[in-house]
C-alpha positions as CSV (number, residue, x, y, z in Angstrom):
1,X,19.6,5.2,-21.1
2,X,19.7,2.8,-18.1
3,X,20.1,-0.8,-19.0
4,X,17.5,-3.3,-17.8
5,X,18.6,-5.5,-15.3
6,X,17.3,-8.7,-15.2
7,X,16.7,-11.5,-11.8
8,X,15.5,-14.9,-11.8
9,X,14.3,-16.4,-8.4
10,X,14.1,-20.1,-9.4
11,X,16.0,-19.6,-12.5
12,X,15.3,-23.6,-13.9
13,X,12.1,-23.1,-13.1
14,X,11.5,-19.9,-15.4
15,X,13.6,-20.7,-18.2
16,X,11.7,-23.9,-18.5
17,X,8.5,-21.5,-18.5
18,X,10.0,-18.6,-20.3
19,X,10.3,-15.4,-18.1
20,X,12.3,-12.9,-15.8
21,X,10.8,-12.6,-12.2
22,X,11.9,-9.5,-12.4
23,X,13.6,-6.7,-14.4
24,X,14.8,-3.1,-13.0
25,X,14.8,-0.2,-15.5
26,X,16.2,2.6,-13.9
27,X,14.1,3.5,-10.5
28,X,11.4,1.1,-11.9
29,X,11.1,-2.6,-11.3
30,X,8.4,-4.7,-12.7
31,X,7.5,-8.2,-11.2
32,X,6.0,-11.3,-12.6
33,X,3.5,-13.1,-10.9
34,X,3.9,-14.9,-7.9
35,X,2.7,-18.3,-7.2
36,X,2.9,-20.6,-4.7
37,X,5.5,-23.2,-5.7
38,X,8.8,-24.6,-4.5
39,X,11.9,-24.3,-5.9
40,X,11.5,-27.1,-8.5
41,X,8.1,-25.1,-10.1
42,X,5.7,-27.8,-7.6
43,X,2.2,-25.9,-6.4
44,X,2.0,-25.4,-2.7
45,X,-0.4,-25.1,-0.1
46,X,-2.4,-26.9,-2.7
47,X,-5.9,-25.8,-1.6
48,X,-5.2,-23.2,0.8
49,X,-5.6,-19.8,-0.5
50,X,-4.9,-17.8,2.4
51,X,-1.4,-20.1,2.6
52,X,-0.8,-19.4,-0.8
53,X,-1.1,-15.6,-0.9
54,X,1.6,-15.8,2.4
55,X,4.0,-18.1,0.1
56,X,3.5,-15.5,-2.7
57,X,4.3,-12.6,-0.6
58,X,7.3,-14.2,0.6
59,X,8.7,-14.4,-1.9
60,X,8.0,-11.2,-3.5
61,X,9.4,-10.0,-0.5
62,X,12.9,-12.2,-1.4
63,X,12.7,-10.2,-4.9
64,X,12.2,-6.7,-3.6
65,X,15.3,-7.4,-0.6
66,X,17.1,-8.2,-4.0
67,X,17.1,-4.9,-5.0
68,X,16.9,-3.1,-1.6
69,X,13.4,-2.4,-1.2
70,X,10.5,-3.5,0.8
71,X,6.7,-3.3,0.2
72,X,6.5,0.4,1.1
73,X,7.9,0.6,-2.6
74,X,5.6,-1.0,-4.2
75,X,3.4,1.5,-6.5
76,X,1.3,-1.5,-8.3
77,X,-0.1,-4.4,-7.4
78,X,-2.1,-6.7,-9.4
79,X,-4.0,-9.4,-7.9
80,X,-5.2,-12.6,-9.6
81,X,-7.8,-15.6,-8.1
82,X,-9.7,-18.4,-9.4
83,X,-11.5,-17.8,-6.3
84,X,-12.2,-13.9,-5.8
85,X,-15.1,-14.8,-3.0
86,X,-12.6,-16.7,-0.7
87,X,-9.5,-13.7,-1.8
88,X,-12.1,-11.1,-0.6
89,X,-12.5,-13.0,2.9
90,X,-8.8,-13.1,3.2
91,X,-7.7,-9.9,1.5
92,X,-7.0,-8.5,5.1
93,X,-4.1,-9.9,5.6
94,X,-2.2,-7.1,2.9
95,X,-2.6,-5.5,5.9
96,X,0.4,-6.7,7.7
97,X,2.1,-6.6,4.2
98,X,1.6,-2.9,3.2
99,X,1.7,-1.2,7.2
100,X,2.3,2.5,5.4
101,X,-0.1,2.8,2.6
102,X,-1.4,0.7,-0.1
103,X,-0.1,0.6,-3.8
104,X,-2.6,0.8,-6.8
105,X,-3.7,-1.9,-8.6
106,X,-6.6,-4.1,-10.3
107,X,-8.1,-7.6,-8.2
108,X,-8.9,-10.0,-11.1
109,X,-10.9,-13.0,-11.0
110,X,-9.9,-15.7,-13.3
111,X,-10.9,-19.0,-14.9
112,X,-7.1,-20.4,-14.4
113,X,-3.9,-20.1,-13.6
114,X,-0.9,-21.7,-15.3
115,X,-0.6,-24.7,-12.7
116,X,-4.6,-25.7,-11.7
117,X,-3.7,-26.0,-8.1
118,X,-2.5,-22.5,-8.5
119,X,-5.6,-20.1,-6.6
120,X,-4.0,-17.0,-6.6
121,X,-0.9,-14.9,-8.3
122,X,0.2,-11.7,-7.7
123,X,2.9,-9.2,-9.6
124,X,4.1,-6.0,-8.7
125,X,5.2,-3.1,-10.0
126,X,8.2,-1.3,-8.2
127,X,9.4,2.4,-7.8
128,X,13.0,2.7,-5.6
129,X,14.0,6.1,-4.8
130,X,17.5,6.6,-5.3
């Protein structure tokens, strides 16, 4: 049995909130949600969702070089918005993220997010080929 292995991006930041960014079983690696924030846990782009959804791509895309892969690895994506209407307008842009094929996953529209300047969140799920 493989042993989980754990990363932390902003590691103050998510021990003061309580999680793992990340975590690699095996070929799997799951990913928490990705907000816009800077690297002391401060929203970002406060207001701008399309500038938002870039911040949290990049750095999903910091977590996935972590472990070697890129987006063309992702298998699940999960998408959350306090503003689905405005996501939808500006959902084109996975485009340039995802140039091979699209994962699977679920677009959510939600009430809040942890932070209230926080508009969108996304979390992955991972499968690296050995």
């Amino acid at each position: 049995m493989k042993k989980p292995e754990y990363f932390l991006l902003r590691p103050e930041v998510e021990k003061a909130y309580g999680y793992s960014h990340a975590v690699k079983i095996g070929n799997c690696i799951k990913i928490s949600g990705a907000v816009s924030m800077d690297d002391e846990g401060n929203p970002t782009a406060i207001g701008d969702l399309e500038k938002q959804m870039k911040n949290c791509y990049s750095d999903l895309e910091k977590i996935l070089e972590h472990y070697g892969c890129t987006f063309n690895d992702v298998v699940m994506e999960n998408i959350f918005t306090t503003n689905m209407p405005l996501f939808l307008e500006k959902s084109a842009y996975r485009s340039e993220i995802y140039t091979k094929q699209f994962p699977t996953g679920t677009w959510i529209g939600v009430k809040e997010l942890a932070i209230p300047e926080f508009i969108i969140e996304i979390e992955l799920e991972v499968y690296k080929s050995e």
